[in-house]
C-alpha positions in Angstrom: 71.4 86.8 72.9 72.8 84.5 70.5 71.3 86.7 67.1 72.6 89.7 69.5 76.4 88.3 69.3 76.1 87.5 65.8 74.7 90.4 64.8 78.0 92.4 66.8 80.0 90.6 65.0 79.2 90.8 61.5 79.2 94.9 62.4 82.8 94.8 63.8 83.9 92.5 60.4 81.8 95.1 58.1 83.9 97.6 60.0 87.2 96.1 59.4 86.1 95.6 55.9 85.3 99.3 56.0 88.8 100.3 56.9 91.0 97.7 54.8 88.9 99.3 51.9 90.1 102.7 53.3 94.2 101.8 53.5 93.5 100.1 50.2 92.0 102.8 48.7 94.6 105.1 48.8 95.7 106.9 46.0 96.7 110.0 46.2 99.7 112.0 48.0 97.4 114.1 50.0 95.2 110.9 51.5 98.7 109.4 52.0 99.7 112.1 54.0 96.7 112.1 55.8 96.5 108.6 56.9 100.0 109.2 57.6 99.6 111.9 59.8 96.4 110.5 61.7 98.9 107.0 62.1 102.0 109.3 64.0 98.9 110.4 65.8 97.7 107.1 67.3 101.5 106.4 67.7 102.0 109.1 70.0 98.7 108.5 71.9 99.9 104.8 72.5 103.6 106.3 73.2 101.8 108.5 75.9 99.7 106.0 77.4 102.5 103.2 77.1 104.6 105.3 79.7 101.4 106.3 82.0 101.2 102.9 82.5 105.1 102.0 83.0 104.9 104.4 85.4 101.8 102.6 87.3 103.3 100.0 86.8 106.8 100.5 88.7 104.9 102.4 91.5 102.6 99.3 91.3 106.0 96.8 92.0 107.4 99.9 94.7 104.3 99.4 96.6 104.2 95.3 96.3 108.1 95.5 97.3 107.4 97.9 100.5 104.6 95.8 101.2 106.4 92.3 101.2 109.2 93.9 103.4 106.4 94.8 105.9 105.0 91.6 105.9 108.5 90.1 106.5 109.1 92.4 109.6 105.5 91.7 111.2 106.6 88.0 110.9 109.6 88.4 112.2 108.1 90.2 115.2 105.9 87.7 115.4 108.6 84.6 115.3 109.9 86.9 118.4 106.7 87.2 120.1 106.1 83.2 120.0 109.8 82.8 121.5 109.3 85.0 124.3 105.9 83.7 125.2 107.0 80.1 124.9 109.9 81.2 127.1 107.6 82.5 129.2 105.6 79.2 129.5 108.6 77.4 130.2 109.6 80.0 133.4 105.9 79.8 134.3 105.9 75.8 134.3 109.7 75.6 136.2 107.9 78.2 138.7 104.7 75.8 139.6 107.0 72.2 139.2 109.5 74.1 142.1 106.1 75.3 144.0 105.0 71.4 143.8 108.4 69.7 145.1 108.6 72.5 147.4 105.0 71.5 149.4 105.4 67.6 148.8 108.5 68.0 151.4 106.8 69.9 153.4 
């Protein structure tokens, strides 16, 4: 895997060799044009993609926001839930310490 690696790389340098030589090898108008044209090309492509993914992006932080808010509000209902059932302990133990003073004066 090693001599695999290796071998990848030297193929991606000889390719960037490979296209250096290309930009370098320019000479005349028309391959200037050319190179020119394909470049606007690859600058529109990355345009195009750069706002698909601002748009994921912002729906992306729209969703994270609506979820955080969600999460706020089930904690919230939660916090409520906790109060009222402690609450409801406390009635619950004033109900049986009543019920106990009530039959030891009997």
């Amino acid at each position: 895997s090693a001599q695999i690696a290796d071998l990848q790389q030297k193929l991606l340098d000889a390719d960037n060799d490979r296209a250096k030589q290309r930009w370098d090898s320019i000479a005349t108008i028309l391959e200037a044009k050319c190179a020119l044209k394909y470049l606007l090309g690859e600058l529109v492509t990355s345009k195009v993609q750069e706002s698909k993914l601002q748009s994921n992006l912002e729906q992306s932080q729209a969703s994270c926001s609506d979820v955080q808010k969600m999460l706020m509000e089930e904690r919230n209902h939660i916090a409520e839930l906790e109060a009222e059932f402690q609450n409801q302990i406390l009635v619950q133990e004033q109900q049986h310490q009543e019920k106990v003073n009530h039959s030891s004066w009997k």
